[in-house]
N, C-alpha and C positions, 0 to 999 in steps of 0.2 A: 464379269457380271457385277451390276449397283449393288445387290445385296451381301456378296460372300463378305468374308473375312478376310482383313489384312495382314501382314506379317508385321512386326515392330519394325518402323523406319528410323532410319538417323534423321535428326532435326537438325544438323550440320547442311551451310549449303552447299548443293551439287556443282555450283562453277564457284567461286572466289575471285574476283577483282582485286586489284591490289589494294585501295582502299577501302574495301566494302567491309571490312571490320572495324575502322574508326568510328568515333564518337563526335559527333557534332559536336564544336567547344561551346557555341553559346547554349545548347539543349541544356549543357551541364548544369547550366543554372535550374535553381527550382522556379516552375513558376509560379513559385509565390512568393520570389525576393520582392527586397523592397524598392520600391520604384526608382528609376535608372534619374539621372542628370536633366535637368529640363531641357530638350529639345533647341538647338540654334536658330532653326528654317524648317522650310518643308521643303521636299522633295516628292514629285508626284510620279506614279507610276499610269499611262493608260493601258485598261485591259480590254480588249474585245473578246467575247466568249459569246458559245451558243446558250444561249437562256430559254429560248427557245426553238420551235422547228423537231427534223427526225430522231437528234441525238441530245435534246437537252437537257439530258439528267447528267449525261457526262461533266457535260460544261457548268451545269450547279452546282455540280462537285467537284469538280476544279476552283470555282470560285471561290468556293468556299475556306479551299486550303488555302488559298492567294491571302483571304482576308483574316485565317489566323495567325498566315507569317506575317502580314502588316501589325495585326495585334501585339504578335510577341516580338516584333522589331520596336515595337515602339514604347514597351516593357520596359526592354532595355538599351534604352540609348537612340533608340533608332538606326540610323544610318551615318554615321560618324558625327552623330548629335543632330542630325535634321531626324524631323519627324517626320513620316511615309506615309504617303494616304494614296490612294488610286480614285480614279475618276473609270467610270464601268460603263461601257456598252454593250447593248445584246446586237447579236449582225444576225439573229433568227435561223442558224447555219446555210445564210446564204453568203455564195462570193461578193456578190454587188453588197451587201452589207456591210462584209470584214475589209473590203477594198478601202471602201467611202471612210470608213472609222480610222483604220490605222494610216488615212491619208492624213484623217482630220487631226489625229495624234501625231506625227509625224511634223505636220507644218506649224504645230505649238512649240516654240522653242521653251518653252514651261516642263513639256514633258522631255526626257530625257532620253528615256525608255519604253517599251511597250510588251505588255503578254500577250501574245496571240492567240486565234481562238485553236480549241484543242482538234475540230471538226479537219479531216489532212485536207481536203478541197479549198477550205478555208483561209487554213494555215498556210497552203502553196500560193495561193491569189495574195495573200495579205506579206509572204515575203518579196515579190516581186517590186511591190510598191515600195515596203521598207530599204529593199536595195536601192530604189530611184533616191531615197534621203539620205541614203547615208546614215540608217537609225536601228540600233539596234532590238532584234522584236526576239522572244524566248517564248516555246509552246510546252505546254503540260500535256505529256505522251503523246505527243503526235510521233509520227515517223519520218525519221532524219531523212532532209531533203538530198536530189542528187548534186552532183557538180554544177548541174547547166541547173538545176534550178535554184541553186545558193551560190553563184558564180565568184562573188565575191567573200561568202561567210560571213555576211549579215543578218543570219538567221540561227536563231538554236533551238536545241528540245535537249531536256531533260526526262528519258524513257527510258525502258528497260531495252536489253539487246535482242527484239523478238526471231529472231536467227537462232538465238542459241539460247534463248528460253524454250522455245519452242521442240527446237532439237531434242536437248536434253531431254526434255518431259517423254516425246515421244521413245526414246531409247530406254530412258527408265521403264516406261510400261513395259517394252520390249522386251527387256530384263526382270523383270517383277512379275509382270501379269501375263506375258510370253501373247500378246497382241500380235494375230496375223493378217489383219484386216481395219479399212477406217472411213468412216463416211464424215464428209463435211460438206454441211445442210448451211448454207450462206446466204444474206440478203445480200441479192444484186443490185436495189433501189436504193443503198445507204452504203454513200464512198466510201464514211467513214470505217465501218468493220468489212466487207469488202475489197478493203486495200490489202490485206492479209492473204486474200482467199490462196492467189499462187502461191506465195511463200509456204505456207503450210499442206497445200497440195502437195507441191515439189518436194518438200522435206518429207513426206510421209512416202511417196515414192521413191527417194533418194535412200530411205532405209529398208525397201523391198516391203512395202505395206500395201496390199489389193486395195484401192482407192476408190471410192466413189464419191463423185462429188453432184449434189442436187441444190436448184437454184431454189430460193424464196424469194418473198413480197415484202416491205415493210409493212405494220400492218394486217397481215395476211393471220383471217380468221381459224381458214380449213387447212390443216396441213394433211389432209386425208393420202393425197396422192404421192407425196413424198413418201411417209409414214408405208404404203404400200410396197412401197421401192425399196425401202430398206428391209423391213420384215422380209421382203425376197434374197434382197443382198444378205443381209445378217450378218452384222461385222463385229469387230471385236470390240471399239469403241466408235463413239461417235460425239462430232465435235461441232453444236451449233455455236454458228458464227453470224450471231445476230443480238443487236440490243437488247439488254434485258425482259422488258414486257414480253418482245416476241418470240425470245428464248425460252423463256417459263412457259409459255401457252403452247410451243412445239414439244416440250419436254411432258408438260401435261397430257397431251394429248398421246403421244408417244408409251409413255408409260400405260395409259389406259387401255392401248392396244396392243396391249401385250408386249413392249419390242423393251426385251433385258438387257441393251449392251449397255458399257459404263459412258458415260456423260465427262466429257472433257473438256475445261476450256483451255487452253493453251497459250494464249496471249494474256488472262488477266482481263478481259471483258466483261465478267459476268461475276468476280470475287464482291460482293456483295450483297450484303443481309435481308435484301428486300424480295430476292430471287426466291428463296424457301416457300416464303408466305404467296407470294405471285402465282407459283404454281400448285399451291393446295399440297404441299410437301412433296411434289413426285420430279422435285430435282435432288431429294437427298442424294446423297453417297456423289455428288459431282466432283470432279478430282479435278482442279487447277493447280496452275503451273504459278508465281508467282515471284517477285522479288524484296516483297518485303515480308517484314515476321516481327513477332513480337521478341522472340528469343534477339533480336538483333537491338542494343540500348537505345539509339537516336528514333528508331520506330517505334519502339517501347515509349522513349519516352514524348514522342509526336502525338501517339495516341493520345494518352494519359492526358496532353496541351488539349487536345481536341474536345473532348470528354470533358473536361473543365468548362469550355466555353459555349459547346454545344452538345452536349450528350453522347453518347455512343455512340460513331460513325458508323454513314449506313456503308460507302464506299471509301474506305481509305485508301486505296488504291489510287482512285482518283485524287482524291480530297490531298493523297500525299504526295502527288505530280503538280499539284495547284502550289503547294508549300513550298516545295523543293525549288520552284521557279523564280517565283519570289526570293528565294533566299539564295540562288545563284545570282541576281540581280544585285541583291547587300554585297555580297561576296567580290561583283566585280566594281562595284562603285567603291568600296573600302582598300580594294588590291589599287586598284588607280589613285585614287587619293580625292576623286572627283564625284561630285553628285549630277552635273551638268556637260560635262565635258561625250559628247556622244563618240568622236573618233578613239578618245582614252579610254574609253568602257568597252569600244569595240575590240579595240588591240588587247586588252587584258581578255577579254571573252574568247578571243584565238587562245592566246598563251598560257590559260589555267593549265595547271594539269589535269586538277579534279574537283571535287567542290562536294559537299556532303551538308545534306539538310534531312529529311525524317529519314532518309538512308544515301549512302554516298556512290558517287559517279565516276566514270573516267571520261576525259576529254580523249574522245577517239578523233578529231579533227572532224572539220568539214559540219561545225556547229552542231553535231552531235556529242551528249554528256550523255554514257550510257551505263547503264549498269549490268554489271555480267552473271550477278549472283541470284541462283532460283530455289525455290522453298515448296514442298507439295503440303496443298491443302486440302481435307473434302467435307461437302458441306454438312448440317447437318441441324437439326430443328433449332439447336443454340447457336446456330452460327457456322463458321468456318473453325476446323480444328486441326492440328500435324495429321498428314493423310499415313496409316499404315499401310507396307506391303507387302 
C-alpha cells in the first residue's frame, strides 16, 4: 500500500559494478577553480535530440546535461586544450529527422563526433547511417543496440543495465513488501517507454508475479476503463510505463478512485520533481528504482555543477545521461590523443573498460557503458527521498 510505513533501508547500493564507487577525477575540481589554460582550437560536438514531439522533455533534459558537461569542459581546459562547443538539432522524435541530421553531421569532416537523439526509434535510424560513415554517435539512456543493429560498434549509450535494475527492484519488493501480484499500464503509441514493456513483463513473470498488463494512448485523457480493470485485478504494485504528463494524470485519476496499490517505476522514467506537482500530489509515496544517488560523490557533486548553473534539477536522471555522454566523448578523444581522428576515437570507444562522469560505467561491449548499481527512492512533496522498507 502508498500510504503504510517503511522499515529502515540501507542506503548502500543493491548491485555494485566494479567501478561504480569511483570518483570522477576532473568533478574533483571545485567548480569554482580558477579558470583552466586558454583553449588551442575548437572541437565540435553535433547533437541531435528530441526537442520536440511525444518525448521532448526527455531529450531537454538530456540536452541540457550535454551543455553543462561542454560548460565544465571548458572550465577546465577543454579537451586537451581545445575548447568544445556543439552545434544542436531538434529531429521533433521523428526518424526522417534524426536520419537527415546525423547524415548532415556525419558528412562535416568539422564534426568528429555525434550525440544521438535519446528517443530508441531514433537512436536505431540514426546509428545505421552513423555506421554507413564510419562516425562514431554516443546516446543518453537509450537502450544498447543488438548485434545486427550495431554490426560494426559504431554506436554507444551510456544507461543504466534495465535487466537488472529492473530485477533487482522487483525482488526487493518481493522481499520487503512480500508483493504477489503486478499490473503494467504502458503506452503503446510511444516507442520510446514501450520498448521496455516485455522486459519488465517477463521479469515480473520470471519471478512468479500474477501479471497484468493494460495498453494506453499517449495523450489519453480518460483512463476510466483501465482504472476498472485493475480495481478488479487489485495487485500489489503497479507500474505506469508511460511519460511523465500521462503518468501523473493515470496516477491521479487512479488514486481518486480509490485503487491503493504502491506506484512503481522500475526503469527510472518518471524520477523527477515535476511528477508530484502534475498529479496534485497523488503520485506521493512512488518507489523507483534508480542508479544514481546523492550518497554517491561524482553525483553529488554533478548535482551541486548543476545547481550552480541552473537551479535545481528537475530531472537529473536525465540531465545526468546527457552529461555522462559528453564526458565519455572527452574521455575518448583524450585516451586517443585525437580531437579529429574518427577511426581512433572509434577504437578507443571499443577498448575503454569504463568511463565515470556524474556516476560511472562499465563497457559491457557491443557499445554498451552500463551501469550496474541501483538505489531506491520514493517520492514525496519535497522531492525524491532514500525509500524505507
Amino acid at each position: 500500500m502508498a500510504t503504510r510505513q517503511r522499515r529502515s533501508r540501507r542506503l548502500i547500493p543493491a548491485i555494485v559494478a566494479g567501478t561504480a564507487a569511483l570518483t570522477l577525477a576532473p568533478l574533483a575540481v571545485s567548480a569554482g577553480a580558477a579558470a583552466s589554460p586558454k583553449a588551442s582550437g575548437t572541437v565540435t560536438i553535433g547533437v541531435s535530440e528530441m526537442l520536440t514531439g511525444p518525448s521532448e522533455y526527455y531529450g531537454n533534459a538530456a540536452l541540457t546535461g550535454v551543455k553543462l558537461a561542454v560548460t565544465y569542459l571548458n572550465a577546465h581546459g577543454g579537451i586537451m586544450g581545445n575548447h568544445v562547443a556543439i552545434t544542436v538539432q531538434d529531429d521533433a522524435s521523428l526518424n526522417s529527422e534524426a536520419v537527415s541530421e546525423v547524415r548532415s553531421f556525419a558528412q562535416d569532416s568539422n564534426i568528429p563526433m555525434i550525440i544521438a537523439p535519446t528517443y530508441q526509434p531514433n537512436f536505431e535510424s540514426s546509428c545505421t547511417v552513423a555506421s554507413s560513415f564510419n562516425v562514431p554517435i554516443v546516446g543518453a539512456q537509450s537502450a544498447p543496440l543488438t548485434k545486427a543493429q550495431n554490426p560494426n560498434t559504431d554506436c554507444f549509450v551510456v544507461t543504466s543495465n534495465v535487466n537488472v535494475q529492473a530485477k533487482d527492484a522487483l525482488k526487493t519488493l518481493i522481499k520487503y513488501d512480500h508483493i504477489k501480484s503486478m499490473t503494467l499500464v504502458y503506452d503503446q503509441t510511444n516507442a520510446y517507454v514501450s520498448e521496455f514493456t516485455p522486459v519488465i513483463s517477463n521479469l515480473a513473470k520470471s519471478l512468479g508475479l500474477t501479471t497484468q498488463v493494460l495498453a494506453v494512448t499517449s495523450g489519453q485523457t480518460d483512463y476510466g476503463p483501465q482504472i476498472t480493470k485493475i480495481l478488479s485485478f487489485n495487485p500489489s504494485i503497479i507500474v505506469p510505463n508511460m511519460v511523465t504528463e500521462d503518468a501523473a494524470r493515470f496516477m491521479l485519476q487512479a488514486r481518486e478512485e480509490k485503487v491503493t496499490s504502491l506506484f512503481v517505476d522500475l526503469i527510472s522514467e518518471l524520477t523527477n520533481t515535476r511528477i508530484y506537482k502534475l498529479s496534485n500530489g497523488k503520485a506521493a509515496g512512488l518507489f523507483a528504482a534508480t542508479p544514481q544517488s546523492v550518497g554517491v560523490p561524482s553525483f553529488k557533486a554533478f548535482v551541486s555543477l548543476y545547481t550552480k548553473y541552473y537551479g535545481a534539477p528537475q530531472d537529473p536522471t536525465y540531465a545526468g545521461f546527457g552529461y555522462d555522454s559528453m564526458m565519455l566523448i572527452a574521455k575518448a578523444m583524450t585516451v586517443a590523443h585525437t580531437i579529429t581522428d574518427r577511426s581512433a576515437i572509434l577504437k578507443t570507444l571499443r577498448s575503454l573498460k569504463s568511463m565515470c562522469g556524474s556516476i560511472c560505467y562499465s563497457n559491457e561491449g557491443g557499445g554498451a557503458y552500463l551501469t550496474n548499481t541501483v538505489y531506491y527512492v520514493t517520492l514525496t512533496a519535497s522531492g525524491y527521498v532514500p525509500a524505507k522498507l
